[in-house]
C-alpha positions in Angstrom: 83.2 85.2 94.7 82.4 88.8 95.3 83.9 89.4 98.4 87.1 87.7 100.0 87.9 88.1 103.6 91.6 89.5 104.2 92.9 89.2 107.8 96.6 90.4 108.9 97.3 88.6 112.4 100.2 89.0 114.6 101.7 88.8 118.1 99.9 92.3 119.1 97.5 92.7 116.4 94.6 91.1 114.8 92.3 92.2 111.9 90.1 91.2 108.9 88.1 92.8 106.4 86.1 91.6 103.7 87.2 92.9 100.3 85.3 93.4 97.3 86.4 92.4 94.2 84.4 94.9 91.8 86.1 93.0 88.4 84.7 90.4 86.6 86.9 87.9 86.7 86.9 88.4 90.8 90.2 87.8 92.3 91.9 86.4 89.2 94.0 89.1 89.5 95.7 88.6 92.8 96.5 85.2 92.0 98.5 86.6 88.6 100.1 89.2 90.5 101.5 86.4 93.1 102.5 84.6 89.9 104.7 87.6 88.0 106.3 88.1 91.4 107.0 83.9 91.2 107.9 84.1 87.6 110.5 87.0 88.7 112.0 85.2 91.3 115.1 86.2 90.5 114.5 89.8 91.2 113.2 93.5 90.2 113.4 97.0 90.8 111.2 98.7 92.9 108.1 97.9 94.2 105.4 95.5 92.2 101.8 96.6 93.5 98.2 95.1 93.8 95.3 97.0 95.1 91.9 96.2 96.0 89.0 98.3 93.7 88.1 100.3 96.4 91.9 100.3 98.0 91.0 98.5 101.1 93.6 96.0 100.5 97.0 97.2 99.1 100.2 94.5 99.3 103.4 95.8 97.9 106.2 93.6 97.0 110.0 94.7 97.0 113.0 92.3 96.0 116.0 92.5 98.4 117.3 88.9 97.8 113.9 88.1 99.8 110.4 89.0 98.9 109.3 91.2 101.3 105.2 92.1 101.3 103.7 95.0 102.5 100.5 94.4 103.5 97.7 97.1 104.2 94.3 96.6 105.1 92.2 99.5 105.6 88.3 99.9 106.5 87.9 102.5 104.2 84.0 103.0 104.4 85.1 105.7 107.1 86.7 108.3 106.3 88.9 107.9 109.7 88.5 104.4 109.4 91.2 101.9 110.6 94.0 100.8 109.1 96.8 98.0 109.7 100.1 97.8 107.9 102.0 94.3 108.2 105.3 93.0 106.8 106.0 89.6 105.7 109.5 88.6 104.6 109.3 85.2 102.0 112.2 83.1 100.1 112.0 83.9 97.2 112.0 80.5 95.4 109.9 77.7 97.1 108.0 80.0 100.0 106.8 82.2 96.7 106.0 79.8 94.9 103.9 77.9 97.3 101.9 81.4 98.0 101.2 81.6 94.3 100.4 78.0 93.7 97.9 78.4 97.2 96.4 81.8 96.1 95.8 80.2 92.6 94.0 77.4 94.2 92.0 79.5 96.2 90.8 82.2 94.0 90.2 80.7 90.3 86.9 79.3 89.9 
């Protein structure tokens, strides 16, 4: 898979963009960054953070008690291109885990 289309939807906004994954083992990575967040359930400090090759996909992940996910997509061919920030509060046992396990799924061959 060299590309993997990311959209961020909401009640006013809708967007996608099709990432590149520029490594070898193609989105492997994304799928073990959802899995040290799972296998940290219990909490960390600060922010854990993946980002895309070309950084048109960035998702940053705090612990409050929840996980909550920052989520930026950015069409970053332009140099004024667009760019959409979301939030998206999970539990941080079975919702995270059921991400990981989806994402996993999904993205190793």
């Amino acid at each position: 898979m060299d590309y993997l289309t990311v959209r961020v939807k909401g009640p006013d906004v809708s967007a996608s963009r099709q990432v590149y994954t520029g490594w070898a083992e193609g989105f492997a990575g994304l799928a073990d960054y959802f899995q040290g967040l799972t296998d940290s359930w219990r909490g960390w400090d600060g922010e854990r953070v993946f980002e895309s090759i070309e950084a048109d996909l960035r998702i940053a992940a705090r612990h409050d008690g929840h996980v909550r996910l920052s989520v930026v997509l950015w069409e970053s061919a332009e140099p004024r291109g667009w760019r959409v920030e979301a939030e998206l509060r999970l539990d941080a046992g079975e919702q995270l885990a059921d991400a990981a396990r989806d994402l996993s799924a999904l993205l190793r061959p």
